[in-house]
C-alpha positions as CSV (number, residue, x, y, z in Angstrom):
1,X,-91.8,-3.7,9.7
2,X,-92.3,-5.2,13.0
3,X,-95.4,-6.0,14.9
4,X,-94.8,-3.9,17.8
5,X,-93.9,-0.3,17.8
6,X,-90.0,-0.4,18.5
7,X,-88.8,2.1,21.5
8,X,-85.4,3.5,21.6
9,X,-84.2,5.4,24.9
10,X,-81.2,7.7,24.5
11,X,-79.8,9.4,27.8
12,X,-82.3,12.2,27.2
13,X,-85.5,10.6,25.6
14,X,-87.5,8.1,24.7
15,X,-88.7,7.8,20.7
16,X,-91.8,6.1,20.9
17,X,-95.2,5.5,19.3
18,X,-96.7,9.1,19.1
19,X,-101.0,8.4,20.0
20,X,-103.6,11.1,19.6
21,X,-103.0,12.0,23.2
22,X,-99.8,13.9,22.1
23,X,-101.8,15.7,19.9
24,X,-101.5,19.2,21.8
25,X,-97.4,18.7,21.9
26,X,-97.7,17.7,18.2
27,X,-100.1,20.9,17.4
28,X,-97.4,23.2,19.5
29,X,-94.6,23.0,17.4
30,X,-96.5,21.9,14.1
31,X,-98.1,25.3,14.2
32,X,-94.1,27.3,14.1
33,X,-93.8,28.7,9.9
34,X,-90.1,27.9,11.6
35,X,-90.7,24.9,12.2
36,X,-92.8,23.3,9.4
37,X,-91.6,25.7,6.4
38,X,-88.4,22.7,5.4
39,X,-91.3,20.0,5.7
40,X,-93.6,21.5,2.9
41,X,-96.0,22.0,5.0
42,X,-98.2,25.1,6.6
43,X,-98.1,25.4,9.8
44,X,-100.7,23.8,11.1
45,X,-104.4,25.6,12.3
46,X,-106.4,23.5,14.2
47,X,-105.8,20.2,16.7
48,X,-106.9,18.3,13.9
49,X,-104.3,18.7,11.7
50,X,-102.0,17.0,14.4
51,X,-104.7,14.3,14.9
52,X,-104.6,13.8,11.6
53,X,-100.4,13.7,11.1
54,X,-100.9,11.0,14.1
55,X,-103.0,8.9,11.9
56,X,-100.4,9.4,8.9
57,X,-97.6,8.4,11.0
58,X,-99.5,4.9,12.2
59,X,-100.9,4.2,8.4
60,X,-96.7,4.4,7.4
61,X,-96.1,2.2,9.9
62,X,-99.0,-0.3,9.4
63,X,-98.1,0.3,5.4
64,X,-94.6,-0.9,6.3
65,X,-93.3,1.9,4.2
66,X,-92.0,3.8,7.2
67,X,-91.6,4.7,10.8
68,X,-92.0,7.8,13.1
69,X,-91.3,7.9,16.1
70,X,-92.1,10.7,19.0
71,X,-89.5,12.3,20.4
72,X,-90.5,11.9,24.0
73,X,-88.3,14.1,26.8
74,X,-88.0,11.6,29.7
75,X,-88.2,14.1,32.4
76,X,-91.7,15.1,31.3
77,X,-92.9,13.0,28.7
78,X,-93.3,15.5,26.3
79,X,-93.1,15.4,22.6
80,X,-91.2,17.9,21.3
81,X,-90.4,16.7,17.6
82,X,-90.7,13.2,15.6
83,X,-88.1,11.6,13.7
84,X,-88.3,8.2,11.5
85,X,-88.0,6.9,7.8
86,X,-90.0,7.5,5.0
87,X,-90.6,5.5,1.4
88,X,-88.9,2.3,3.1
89,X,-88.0,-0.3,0.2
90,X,-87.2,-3.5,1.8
91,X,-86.3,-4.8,-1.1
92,X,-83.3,-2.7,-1.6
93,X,-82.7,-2.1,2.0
94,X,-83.2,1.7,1.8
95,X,-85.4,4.8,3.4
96,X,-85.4,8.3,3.4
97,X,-84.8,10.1,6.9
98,X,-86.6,13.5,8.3
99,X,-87.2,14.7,11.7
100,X,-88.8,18.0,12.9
101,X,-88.0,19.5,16.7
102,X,-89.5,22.2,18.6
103,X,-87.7,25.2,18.1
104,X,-87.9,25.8,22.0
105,X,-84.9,22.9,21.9
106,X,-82.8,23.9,19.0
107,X,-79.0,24.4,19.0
108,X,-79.4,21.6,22.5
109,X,-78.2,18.9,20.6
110,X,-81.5,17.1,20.7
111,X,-81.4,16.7,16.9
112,X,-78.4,14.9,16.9
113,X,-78.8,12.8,20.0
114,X,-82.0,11.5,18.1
115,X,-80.4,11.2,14.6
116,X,-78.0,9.5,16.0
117,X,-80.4,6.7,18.0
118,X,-82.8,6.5,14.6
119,X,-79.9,6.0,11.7
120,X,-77.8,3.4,14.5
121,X,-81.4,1.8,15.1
122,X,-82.3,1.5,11.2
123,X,-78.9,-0.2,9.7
124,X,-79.2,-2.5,13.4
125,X,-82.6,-3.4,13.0
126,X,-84.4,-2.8,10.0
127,X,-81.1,-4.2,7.4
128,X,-80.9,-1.1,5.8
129,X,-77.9,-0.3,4.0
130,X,-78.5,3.3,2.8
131,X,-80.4,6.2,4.6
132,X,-81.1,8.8,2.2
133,X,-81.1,12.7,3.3
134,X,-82.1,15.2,1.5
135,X,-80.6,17.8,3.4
136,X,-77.1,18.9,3.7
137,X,-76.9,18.4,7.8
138,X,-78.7,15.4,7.5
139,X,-76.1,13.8,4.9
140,X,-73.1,15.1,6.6
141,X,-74.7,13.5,10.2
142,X,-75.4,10.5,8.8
143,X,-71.8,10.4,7.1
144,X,-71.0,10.6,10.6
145,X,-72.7,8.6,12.6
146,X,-72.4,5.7,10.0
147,X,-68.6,6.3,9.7
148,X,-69.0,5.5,5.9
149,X,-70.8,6.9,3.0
150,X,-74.1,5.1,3.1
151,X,-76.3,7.9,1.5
């Protein structure tokens, strides 16, 4: 992985480092059963579980074995979700993809709109060749974006 936390800006928002600042935006939507109950997680019950995910996402990153980024609205510079790659193999040029959004912004197209920054970024920047998803959505957006099957 790189050195410095990579930023992408999409028309909408920014995916950036998230810092234990954001940990009230983290804890806000980390703490929906909606949200978390694809994640195998429990919602979470205390700000310390999103300082905590925080920490998980930077030792990832630092690990080299992944990357989440924040999904930051511009207009407010909120985060409202997280999206990045998991169980990175350099090696083989291959990750696993997951985000999670706020259900206050569901069915906006923000899910796509970050996909669509994150998978473009990854085979760009990172050399990968396949993006794994292990959901149906996620395959068939990927399939998309990518224009071939890369999954």
């Amino acid at each position: 992985m790189q050195k410095e936390f990579p930023e992408i800006e999409t028309k909408r928002l920014l995916l950036r480092e998230v810092t234990p600042d954001d940990a009230n935006d983290m804890f806000a939507y980390l703490s929906d059963e909606n949200v978390v109950k694809h994640m195998g997680l429990d919602p979470f019950e205390t700000l310390e579980d999103a300082i905590d995910e925080v920490n998980w996402y930077q030792s990832i990153y630092k690990e080299g074995t992944g990357i989440r980024w924040g999904i930051t609205l511009k207009d407010s510079g909120k985060v409202i979700g997280s999206c990045g790659f998991l169980n990175r193999i350099t090696k083989h040029h291959r990750t696993e993809i997951g985000y999670e959004l706020s259900k206050n912004f569901w069915g906006t197209g923000i899910a796509g709109e970050t996909l669509e920054a994150v998978v473009k970024y990854g085979f760009r920047h990172f050399q990968l060749e396949r993006i794994e998803a292990f959901d149906r959505a996620y395959q068939y957006f990927i399939t998309k974006i990518s224009g071939e099957k890369r999954l």
